[in-house]
C-alpha positions in Angstrom: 10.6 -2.2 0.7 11.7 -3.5 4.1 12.2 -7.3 5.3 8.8 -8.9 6.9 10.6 -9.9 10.1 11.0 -5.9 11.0 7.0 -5.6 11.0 5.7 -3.8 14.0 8.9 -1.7 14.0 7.9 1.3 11.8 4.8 3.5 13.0 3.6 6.7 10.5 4.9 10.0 11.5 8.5 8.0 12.9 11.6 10.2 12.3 13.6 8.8 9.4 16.8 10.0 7.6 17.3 10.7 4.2 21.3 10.6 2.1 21.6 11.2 -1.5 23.7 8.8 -3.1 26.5 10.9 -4.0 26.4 12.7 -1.0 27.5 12.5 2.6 24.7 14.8 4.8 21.7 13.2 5.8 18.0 14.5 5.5 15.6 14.3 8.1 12.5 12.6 6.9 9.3 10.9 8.0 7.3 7.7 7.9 4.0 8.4 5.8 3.0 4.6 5.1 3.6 1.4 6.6 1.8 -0.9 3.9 -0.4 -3.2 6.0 0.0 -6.1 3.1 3.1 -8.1 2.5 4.7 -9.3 -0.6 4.9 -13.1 -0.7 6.9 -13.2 -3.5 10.3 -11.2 -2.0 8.5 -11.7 1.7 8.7 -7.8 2.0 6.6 -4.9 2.5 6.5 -1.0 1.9 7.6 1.7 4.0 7.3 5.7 2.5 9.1 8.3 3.8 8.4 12.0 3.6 11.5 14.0 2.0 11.1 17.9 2.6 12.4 19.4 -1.0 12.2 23.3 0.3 13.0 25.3 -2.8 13.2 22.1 -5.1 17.3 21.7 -5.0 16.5 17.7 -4.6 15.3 15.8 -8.1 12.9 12.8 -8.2 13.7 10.2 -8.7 17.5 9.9 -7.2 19.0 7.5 -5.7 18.7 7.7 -2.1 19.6 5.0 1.4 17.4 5.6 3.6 17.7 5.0 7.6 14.8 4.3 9.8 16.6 4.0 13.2 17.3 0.6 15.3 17.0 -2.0 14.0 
């Protein structure tokens, strides 16, 4: 989930850039979703990314950060 005050700044197929949390290389990733509906509640809204896992070495479910460029 991403702030509401950076809508407009994500578009699908965007590069993005994937690190595990225990690790220090980055990932390159992409923008599948930018949810058109916002959360009231935390005044946020989603953003999926696309994680190549060629040969399976990365599990689901770990923690990840995730950067989607400039901000």
């Amino acid at each position: 989930n991403v702030p509401v005050a950076t809508r407009g700044r994500y578009k699908v197929d965007q590069a993005a850039r994937v690190r595990l949390a225990d690790a220090d290389d980055w990932h390159v990733a992409t923008v599948t979703m930018v949810d058109p509906v916002v959360d009231f509640a935390s005044d946020t809204y989603r953003v999926k990314v696309r994680l190549p896992n060629d040969g399976g070495k990365l599990q689901a479910g770990l923690r990840v950060t995730v950067d989607l460029g400039p901000q």
